[in-house]
N, C-alpha and C positions, 0 to 999 in steps of 0.2 A: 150714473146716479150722482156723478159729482158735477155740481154747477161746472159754467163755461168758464174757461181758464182761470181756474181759480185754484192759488197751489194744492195740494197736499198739506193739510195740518200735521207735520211733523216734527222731530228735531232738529231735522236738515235744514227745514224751510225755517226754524223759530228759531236759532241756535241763541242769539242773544235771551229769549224767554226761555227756552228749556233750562237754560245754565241757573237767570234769575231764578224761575221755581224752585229746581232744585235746591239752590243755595240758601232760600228765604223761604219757602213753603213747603219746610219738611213735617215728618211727623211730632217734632217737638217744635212746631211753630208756636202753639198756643203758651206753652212754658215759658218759650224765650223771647217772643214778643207781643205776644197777647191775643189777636186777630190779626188778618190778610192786611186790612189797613195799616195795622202799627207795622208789618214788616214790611209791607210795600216801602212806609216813611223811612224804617231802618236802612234798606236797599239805598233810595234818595239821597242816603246821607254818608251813607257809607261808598259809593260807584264814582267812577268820576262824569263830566258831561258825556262822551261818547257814550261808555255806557248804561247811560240812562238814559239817555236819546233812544238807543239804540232797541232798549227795553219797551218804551215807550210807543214807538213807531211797531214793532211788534206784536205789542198788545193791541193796539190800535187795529192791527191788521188782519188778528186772533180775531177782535170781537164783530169785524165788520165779518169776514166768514160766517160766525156761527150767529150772527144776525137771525131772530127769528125760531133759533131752537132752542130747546125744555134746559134748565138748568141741570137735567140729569145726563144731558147729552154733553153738554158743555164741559161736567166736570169730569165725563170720562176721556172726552179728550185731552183735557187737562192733566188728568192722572197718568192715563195709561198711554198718551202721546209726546207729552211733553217733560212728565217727570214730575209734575206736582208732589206731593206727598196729603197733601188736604184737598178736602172737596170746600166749595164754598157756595154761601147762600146767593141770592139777587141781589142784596141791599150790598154785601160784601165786593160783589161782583162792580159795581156799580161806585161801591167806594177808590176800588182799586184805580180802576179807569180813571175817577179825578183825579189822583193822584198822577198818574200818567201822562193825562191831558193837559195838565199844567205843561209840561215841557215840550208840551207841540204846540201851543199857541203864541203867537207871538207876546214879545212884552214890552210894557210902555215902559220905559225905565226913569226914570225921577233922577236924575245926579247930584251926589253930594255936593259939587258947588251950584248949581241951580236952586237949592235951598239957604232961604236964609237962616241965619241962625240968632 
């Protein structure tokens, strides 16, 4: 039933996302930072570059897998594989990822002496 080699959605295989959820999408997520969005941004700011590479490349990895299933499939793997504590919407789903995706794409960087002042 499971696609060609394609891992196992675990927290063996996610270990950098299991830790993020857990730590950032618990049951007082909404209390403590409002939506999946604002504590993705709190993660960002608070991880240093590895791990938020590292989250990032994970998720990334997470949503090419579950490419194509129901948002109620998603959040159970989410929950009850990964460690989540919230389930989350499409639009949530989708905000997260940018947040994400920012740190897998390359960047054009502008240097402060390249600009005049």
């Amino acid at each position: 039933m499971s696609s060609k080699n394609s891992p196992e959605i675990s927290g063996a295989n996610f270990p950098a996302l299991r830790s993020f959820l857990r730590g950032y999408f618990h049951e007082d997520m909404a209390d403590e930072y409002g939506s999946p969005q604002e504590a993705a941004d709190a993660f960002c700011e608070d991880a240093d570059t590895d791990e938020r590479l590292a989250v990032a490349k994970e998720w990334s990895r997470f949503n090419e897998l579950v490419q194509g299933r129901s948002i109620a499939e998603i959040n159970r793997l989410l929950t009850l594989k990964l460690g989540s504590g919230v389930e989350v919407n499409e639009e949530e789903l989708e905000q997260v990822s940018a947040i994400f995706d920012r740190y897998l794409k390359p960047k054009t960087h502008q240097h402060p002496h390249d600009e005049t002042e």
